[in-house]
C-alpha positions in Angstrom: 42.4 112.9 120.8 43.2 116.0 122.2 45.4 119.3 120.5 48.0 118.3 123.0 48.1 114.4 121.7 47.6 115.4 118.4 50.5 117.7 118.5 52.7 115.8 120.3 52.2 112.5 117.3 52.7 115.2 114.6 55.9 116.5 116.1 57.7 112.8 117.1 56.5 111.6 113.4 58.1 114.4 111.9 61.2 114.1 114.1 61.8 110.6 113.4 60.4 111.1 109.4 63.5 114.0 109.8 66.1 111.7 111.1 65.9 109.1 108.8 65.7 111.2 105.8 69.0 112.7 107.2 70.0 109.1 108.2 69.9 108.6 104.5 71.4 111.7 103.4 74.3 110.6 105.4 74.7 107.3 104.4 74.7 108.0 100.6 77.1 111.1 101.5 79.5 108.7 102.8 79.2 106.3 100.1 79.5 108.9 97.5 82.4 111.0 99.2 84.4 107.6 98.6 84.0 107.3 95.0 85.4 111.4 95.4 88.9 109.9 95.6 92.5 111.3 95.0 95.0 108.7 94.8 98.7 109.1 96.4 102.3 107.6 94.8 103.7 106.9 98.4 100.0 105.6 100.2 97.9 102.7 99.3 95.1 105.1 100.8 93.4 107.7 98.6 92.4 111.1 99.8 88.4 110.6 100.0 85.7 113.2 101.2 84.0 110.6 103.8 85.4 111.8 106.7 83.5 115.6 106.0 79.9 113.0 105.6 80.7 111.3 108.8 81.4 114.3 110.9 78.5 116.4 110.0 76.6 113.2 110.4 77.3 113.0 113.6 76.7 116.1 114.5 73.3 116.5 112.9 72.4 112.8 113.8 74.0 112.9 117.6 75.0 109.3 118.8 72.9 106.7 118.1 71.3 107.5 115.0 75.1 108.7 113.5 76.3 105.3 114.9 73.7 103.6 113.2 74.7 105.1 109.6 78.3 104.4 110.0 77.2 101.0 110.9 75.3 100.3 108.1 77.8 101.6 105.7 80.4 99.8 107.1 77.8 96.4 106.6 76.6 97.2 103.4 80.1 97.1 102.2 81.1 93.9 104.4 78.1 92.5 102.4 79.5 93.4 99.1 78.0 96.3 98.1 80.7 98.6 96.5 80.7 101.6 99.0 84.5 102.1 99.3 86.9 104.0 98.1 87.9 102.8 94.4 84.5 101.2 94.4 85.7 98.5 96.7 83.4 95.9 98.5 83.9 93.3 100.9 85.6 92.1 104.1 89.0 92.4 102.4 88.1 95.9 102.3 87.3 95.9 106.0 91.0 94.3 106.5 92.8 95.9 104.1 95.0 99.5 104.0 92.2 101.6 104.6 90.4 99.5 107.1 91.6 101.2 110.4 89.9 104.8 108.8 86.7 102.8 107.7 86.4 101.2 111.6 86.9 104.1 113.2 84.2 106.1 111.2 81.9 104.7 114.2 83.7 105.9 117.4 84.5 108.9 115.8 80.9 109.3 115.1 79.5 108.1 119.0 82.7 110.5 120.2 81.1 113.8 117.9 77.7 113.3 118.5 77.8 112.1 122.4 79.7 115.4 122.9 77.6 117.8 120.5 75.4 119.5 122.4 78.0 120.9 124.4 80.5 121.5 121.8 78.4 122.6 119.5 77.4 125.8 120.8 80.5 127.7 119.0 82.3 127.6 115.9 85.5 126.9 118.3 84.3 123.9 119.8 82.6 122.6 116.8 85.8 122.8 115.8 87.9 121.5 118.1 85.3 118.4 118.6 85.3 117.6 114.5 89.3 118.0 115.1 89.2 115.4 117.8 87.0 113.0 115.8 89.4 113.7 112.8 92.9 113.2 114.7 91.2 109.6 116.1 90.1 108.5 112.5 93.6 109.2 111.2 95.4 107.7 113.9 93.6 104.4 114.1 94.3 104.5 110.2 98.3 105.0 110.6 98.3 102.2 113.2 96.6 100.2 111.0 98.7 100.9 108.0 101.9 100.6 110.2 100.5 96.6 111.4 99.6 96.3 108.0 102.5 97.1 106.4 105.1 96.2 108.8 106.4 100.0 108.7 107.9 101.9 111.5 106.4 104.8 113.1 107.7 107.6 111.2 107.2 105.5 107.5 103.6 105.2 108.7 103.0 109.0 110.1 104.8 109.9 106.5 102.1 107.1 104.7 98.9 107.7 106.7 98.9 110.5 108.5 100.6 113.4 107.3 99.4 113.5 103.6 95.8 113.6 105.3 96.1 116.8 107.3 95.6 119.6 104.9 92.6 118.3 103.5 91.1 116.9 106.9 92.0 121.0 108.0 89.3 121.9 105.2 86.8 119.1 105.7 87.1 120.1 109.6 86.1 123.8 109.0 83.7 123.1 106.3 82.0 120.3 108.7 81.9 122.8 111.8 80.5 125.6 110.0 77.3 123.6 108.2 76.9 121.7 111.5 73.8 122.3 113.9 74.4 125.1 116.3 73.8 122.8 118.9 71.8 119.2 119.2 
């Protein structure tokens, strides 16, 4: 084996040795930031810190790999283990208030880290990218929540949305300024 093969075996091993550590960095971050929970009087759907795991996830994962986490999380509570918020497991979780946040942890994930290594290049479009992801992980949870609920539009924005949007402000920032540079 030559330096060049030798090199090249060293440097994929430690990528993919890199990725899953980080992979399972993720994972437990996302499990964990639903157990950091603030319950609201006027939501069935706490305030949780997931949405900060899943974002830098994807950033530092990019699409497949960050696609992969959310997907496993997502299983590994369908399967019972008690990854949600409140310590819930199960596919009443998975159909339940929160449920349009939890499935849209993966598209919000492919959209962050398909689009990262342009985005990423600036705080701005870190950013604006993380915002994006945000904004579709809150709105599929509102629509949810409305269906759910049998609310109108406004009752739902007021119940799902809205409440959110400080908080998601803070996680956005935090998430775009400890995100890669770039992929």
């Amino acid at each position: 084996m030559n330096r060049v093969d030798s090199a090249l075996k060293v440097s994929v091993g430690g990528v993919l040795a890199e990725k899953v550590l980080l992979s399972v960095f993720f994972f437990l971050g996302t499990v964990l930031g639903a157990y950091v929970e603030i319950p609201l009087p006027f939501t069935p759907v706490p305030i949780t810190l997931q949405t900060l795991f899943v974002l830098l996830g994807a950033a530092w994962l990019g699409t497949g790999w960050a696609a992969g986490v959310q997907s496993l999380y997502l299983g590994s509570g369908a399967l019972g283990a008690s990854v949600f918020a409140g310590a819930a497991s199960g596919l009443f979780s998975l159909a339940g208030p929160s449920a349009g946040y939890l499935w849209a942890f993966l598209p919000a994930s492919i959209l962050v880290g398909s689009l990262w290594p342009r985005a990423g290049r600036t705080f701005a479009g870190r950013a604006a990218l993380m915002g994006a992801a945000d904004v579709l992980i809150l709105s599929a949870g509102t629509v949810w929540l409305a269906l759910l609920l049998h609310v109108g539009p406004v009752r739902a924005l007021l119940m799902g949305f809205v409440p959110f949007v400080p908080g998601e402000i803070i996680k956005v920032v935090c998430a775009a300024a400890f995100a890669p540079r770039r992929a």
